[in-house]
C-alpha positions, 0 to 999 in steps of 0.5 A: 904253385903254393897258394898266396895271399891277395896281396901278393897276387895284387903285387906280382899281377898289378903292372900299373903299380910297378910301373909308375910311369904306365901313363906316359907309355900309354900316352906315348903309344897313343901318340905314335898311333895316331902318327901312323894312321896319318902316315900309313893308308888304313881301312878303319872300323872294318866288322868281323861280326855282330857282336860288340867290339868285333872291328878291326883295322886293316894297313894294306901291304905294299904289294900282293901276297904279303905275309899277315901280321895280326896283332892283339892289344893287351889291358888285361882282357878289360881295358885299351883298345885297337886305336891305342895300338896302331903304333905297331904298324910301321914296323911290320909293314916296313917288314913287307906285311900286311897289318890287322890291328884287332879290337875286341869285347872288354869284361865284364861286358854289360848285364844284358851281354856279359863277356867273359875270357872265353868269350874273347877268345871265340871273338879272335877265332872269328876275326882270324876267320874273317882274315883268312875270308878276306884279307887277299883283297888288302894285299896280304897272303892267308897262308902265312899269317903270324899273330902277335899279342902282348900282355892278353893279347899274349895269352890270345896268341896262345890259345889262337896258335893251339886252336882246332880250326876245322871247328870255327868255320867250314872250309878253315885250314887246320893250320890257319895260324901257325905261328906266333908271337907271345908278348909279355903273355899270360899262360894259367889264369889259375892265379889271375883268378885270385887277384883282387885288383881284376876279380870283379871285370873278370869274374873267372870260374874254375871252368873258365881257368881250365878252359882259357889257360894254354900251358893247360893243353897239349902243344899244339903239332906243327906250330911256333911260338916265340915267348918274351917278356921283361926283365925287369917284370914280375917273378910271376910274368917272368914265371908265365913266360917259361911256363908256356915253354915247359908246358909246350916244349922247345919244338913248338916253343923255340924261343923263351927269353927274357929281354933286359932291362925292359918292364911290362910296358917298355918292351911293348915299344921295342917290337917296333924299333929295328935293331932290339932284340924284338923286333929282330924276333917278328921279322924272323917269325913273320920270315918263317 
């Protein structure tokens, strides 16, 4: 990719400023949220470790061995929490799921404990971990479990997807997740490390690029990712999504698409409304 002043970068990655609306589709997520936690029984604020941020919520399925859907907020590894996000949960439990809504640490952390893009995902390594260990008990089968992510949360079930399980924890399957649903994701954080408007929260090191950006690894074997993003996206967004198809190839990667008339924001509601194309998308993959 040939190098790119600040401003542009600022102007492909800034999705707060190409939606001038973000603050009603945040206030609407909200909203819906705390809707479905008074709809829906919830075991809140469960921990999957020790360390900040590491809760989860839990919306039980509605009978035993149900398929797993684990789904991880965006914000741009800085910002938004689990609580923002309940609103998802309706959906995939009509879809028969057992639902795991997931928080993590934000960047930049604190001086005493700094968190960094790696950190996060170690985190979601752990909370996958714990919902293998546990997630019986809420009704769910750890044997089929699809992650889900937007925006971060997206690059998030990237790097879950891919990752080698045997070195998280003793007795993990290799496959504890072997499907997942990108989001509006981001794949080579290579140019996320030259945007001004998250440098300072990020604070990403050439390392940390090499070690956190998916489209850089081999594809994993034996795994699916489903990939969208917006139509009405960034060139770059739009670029990310078929990066991690090309990188991956259309065996572990069967599905990259560009879903019409949809920003960075407004797609994130359609995963919940039956009859859009992505919510067609996770009641597929959460039947695979």
């Amino acid at each position: 990719m040939p190098l790119r002043d600040a401003a542009w970068h600022d102007r492909m990655y800034n999705n707060r400023a190409l939606v001038p609306d973000f603050a009603d589709h945040f206030a609407r997520w909200q909203q819906a949220s705390a809707q479905a936690r008074q709809r829906l029984a919830v075991q809140r604020d469960l921990r999957y470790g020790e360390g900040p941020g590491e809760t989860l919520d839990v919306f039980p399925a509605a009978r035993p061995g149900a398929p797993v859907v684990v789904f991880i907020h965006g914000g741009y590894w800085r910002s938004l929490d689990k609580d923002d996000h309940s609103f998802v949960a309706p959906a995939m439990h009509a879809l028969g799921a057992c639902v795991v809504v997931v928080n993590y640490a934000l960047c930049p952390g604190t001086p005493a404990q700094p968190v960094t893009v790696p950190d996060i995902a170690v985190q979601m390594t752990r909370a996958l971990a714990w919902v293998w260990h546990h997630i019986q008990v809420h009704g769910g089968d750890r044997d089929n479990i699809t992650v889900i992510g937007h925006s971060a949360g997206g690059h998030l079930a990237a790097m879950l997807l891919a990752c080698d399980w045997r070195q998280v924890g003793p007795g993990l399957p290799r496959d504890l997740v072997r499907k997942a649903l990108s989001i509006s994701g981001l794949f080579d954080l290579a140019p996320v490390r030259r945007t001004p408007f998250v440098q300072a929260d990020l604070r990403l090191t050439p390392v940390q690029v090499r070690m956190a950006s998916p489209a850089l690894w081999p594809a994993p074997a034996r795994r699916t990712l489903y990939t969208v993003a917006g139509g009405d996206e960034s060139p770059e967004f739009i670029r990310h999504n078929h990066l991690i198809a090309q990188a991956w190839g259309p065996r572990v990667v069967p599905v990259c698409e560009d879903l019409p008339g949809l920003n960075h924001f407004s797609i994130l509601m359609t995963l919940t409304e039956p009859g859009q194309r992505l919510h067609g998308l996770a009641a597929e993959l959460i039947g695979r």
